[in-house]
N, C-alpha and C positions, 0 to 999 in steps of 0.2 A: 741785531747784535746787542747782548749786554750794554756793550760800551758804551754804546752810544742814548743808551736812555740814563736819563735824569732820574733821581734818588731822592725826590721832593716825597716826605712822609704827612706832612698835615693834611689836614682837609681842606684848608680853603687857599686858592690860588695865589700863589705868589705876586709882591710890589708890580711884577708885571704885566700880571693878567694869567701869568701862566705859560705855556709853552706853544700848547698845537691849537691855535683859535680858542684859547680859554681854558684848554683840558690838559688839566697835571699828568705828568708820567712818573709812574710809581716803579721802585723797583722791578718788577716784573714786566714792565715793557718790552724788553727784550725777548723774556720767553712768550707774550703773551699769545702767539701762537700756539705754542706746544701745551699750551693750557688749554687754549680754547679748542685744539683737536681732543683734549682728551676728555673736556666735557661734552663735546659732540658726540663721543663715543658713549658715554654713559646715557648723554638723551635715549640714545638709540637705544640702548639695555632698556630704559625706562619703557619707551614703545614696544619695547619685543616683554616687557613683562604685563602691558597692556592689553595684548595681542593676545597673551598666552589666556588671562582672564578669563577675555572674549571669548578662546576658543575652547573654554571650561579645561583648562590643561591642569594635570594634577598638583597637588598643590605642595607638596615639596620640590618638584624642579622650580616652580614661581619662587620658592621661599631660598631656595641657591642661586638665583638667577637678582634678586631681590641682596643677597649677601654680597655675591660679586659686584652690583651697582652701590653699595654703600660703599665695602672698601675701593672700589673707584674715588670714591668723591674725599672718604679718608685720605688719599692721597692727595687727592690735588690738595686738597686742606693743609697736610703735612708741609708740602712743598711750601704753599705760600706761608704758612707759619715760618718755617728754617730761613725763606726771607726775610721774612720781616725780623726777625732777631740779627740776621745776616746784616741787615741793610738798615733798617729803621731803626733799631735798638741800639745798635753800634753807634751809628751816627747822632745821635741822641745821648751818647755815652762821650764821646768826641766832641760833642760843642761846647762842653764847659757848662751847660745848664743842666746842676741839678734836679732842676722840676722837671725836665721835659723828660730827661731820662727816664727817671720816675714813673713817669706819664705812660712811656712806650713799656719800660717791662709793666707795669698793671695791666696793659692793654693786653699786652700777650699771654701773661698770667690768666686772666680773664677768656681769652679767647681757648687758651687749652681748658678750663674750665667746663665751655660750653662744648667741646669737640667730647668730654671724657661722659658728661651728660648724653648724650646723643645714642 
């Protein structure tokens, strides 16, 4: 469940060591199943565009098959992007530190940056 994960946005471990044996939970811990079904699901495209290579299959079904595993990962990319404005930029915007706010929209600015290159 959402709720119940912790909304730590830095990278390095909290005064306490952190939470689960050293390892921060990010936003996304709650979904992070439904993320990691859906990059397992694109592994799998990956393999079956592999496969298709292999078995000399023509090369505009590879090159649709190759579209539909991009906007798979477009997505999940999406997703974690809308968190982190959601969760980490908010929260950053709420603590009264202007630098760190700062910090998190660059980072996100920066990151659609690299999604629009792609």
């Amino acid at each position: 469940m959402a709720s119940e994960a912790t909304t730590h946005d830095s990278h390095a471990p909290g005064p306490d060591g952190g939470g689960d044996g050293g390892h921060e939970h990010y936003w996304y811990h709650g979904d992070k199943a439904a993320i990691t079904r859906r990059l397992k699901r694109i592994e799998g495209q990956i393999r079956g565009i592999q496969r298709m290579v292999d078995d000399d299959q023509y090369c505009i079904d590879i090159l649709t098959q190759i579209s539909a595993s991009t906007k798979g990962l477009q997505a999940v990319a999406l997703n974690l992007l809308e968190g982190h404005l959601a969760h980490c930029v908010a929260e950053a915007q709420t603590s009264g530190d202007p630098t760190a706010a700062e910090a998190k929209v660059k980072e996100a600015s920066d990151a659609v940056a690299r999604l629009l290159r792609t």
